[in-house]
C-alpha positions in Angstrom: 18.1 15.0 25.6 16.4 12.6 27.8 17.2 8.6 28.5 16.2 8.0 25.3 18.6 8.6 22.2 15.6 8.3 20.0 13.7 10.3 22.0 13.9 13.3 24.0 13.0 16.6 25.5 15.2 19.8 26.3 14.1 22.8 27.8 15.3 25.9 26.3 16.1 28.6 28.9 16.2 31.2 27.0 13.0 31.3 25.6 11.3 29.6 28.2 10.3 26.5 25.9 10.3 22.5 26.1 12.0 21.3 22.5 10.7 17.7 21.4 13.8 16.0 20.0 13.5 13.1 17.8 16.6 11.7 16.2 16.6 9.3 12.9 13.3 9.5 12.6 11.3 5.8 11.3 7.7 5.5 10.2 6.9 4.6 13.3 7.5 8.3 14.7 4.9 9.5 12.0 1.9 11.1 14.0 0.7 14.4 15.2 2.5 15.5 18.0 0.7 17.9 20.4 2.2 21.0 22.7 0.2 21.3 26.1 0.8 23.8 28.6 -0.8 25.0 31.6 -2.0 29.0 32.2 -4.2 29.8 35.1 -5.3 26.1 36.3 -6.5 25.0 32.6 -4.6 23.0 30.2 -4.3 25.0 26.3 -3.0 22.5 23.5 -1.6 24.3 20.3 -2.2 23.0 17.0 -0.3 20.0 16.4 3.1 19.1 14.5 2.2 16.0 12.1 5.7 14.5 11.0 5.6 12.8 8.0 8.3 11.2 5.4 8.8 11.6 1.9 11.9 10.5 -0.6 14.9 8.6 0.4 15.8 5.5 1.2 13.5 3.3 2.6 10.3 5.6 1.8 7.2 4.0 -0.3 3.7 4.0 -0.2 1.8 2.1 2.7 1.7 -1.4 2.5 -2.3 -1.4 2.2 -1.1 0.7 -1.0 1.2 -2.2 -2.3 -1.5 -4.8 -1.2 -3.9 -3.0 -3.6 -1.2 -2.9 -6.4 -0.6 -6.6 -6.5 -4.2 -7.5 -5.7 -5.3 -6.2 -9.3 -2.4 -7.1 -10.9 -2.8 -10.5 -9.7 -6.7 -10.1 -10.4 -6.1 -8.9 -13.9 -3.2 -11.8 -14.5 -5.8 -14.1 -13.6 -8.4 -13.0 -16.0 -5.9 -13.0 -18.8 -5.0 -16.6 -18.0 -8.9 -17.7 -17.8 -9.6 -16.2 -20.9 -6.9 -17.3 -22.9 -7.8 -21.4 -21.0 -11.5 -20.5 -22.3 -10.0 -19.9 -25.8 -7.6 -22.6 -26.1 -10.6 -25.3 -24.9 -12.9 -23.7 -27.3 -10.6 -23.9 -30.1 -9.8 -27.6 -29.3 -13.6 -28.2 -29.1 -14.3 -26.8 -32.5 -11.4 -28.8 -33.9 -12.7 -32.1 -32.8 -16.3 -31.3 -34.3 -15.5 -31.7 -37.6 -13.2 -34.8 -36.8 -16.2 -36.3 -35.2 -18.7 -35.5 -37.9 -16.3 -37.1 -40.3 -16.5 -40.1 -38.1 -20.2 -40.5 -37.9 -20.2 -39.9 -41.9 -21.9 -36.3 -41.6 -20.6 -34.4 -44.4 -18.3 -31.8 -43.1 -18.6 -28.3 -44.1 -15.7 -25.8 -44.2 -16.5 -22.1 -44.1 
């Protein structure tokens, strides 16, 4: 391995090779990782190795996922609490209309 114990690169004698060694891999090693190498004066990449993680600890969806999440949640919550406000004040307004007819002397008519 190299300086870094995170980090590092062996070469492999015996198949001629350069190993990319990444130990306890975090999300912040998730990327695509290219191999160069250079044959007749021109520089060949191969395909890419994309390292990704799934399960265990620590895992979870992206944090623009969990933004999303709580941003309807918190968008529906909020339309449940205006429209159960809107109710409430309408019901207290068609309480007090009869109470105020009777106060004026309009006959009041239940139905």
């Amino acid at each position: 391995m190299g300086a870094s114990r995170h980090l590092g690169v062996e070469f492999d004698p015996a198949d001629d090779s350069v190993l990319l060694k990444i130990e306890s891999v975090t999300e912040r090693d998730v990327a695509l990782y290219y191999c160069a190498s250079m044959r007749r004066g021109s520089l060949h990449f191969g395909n890419g190795t994309k390292i990704i993680i799934s399960g265990g600890e620590g895992s979870g969806p992206p944090d623009c996922v969990f933004c999303c999440v709580h941003l309807t949640f918190v968008s529906l919550l909020c339309v449940v609490v205006c429209t159960l406000a809107l109710c409430c004040f309408v019901r207290q307004m068609l309480k007090k209309k009869p109470q105020e007819e009777e106060e004026e002397g309009l006959p009041v008519t239940s139905g």
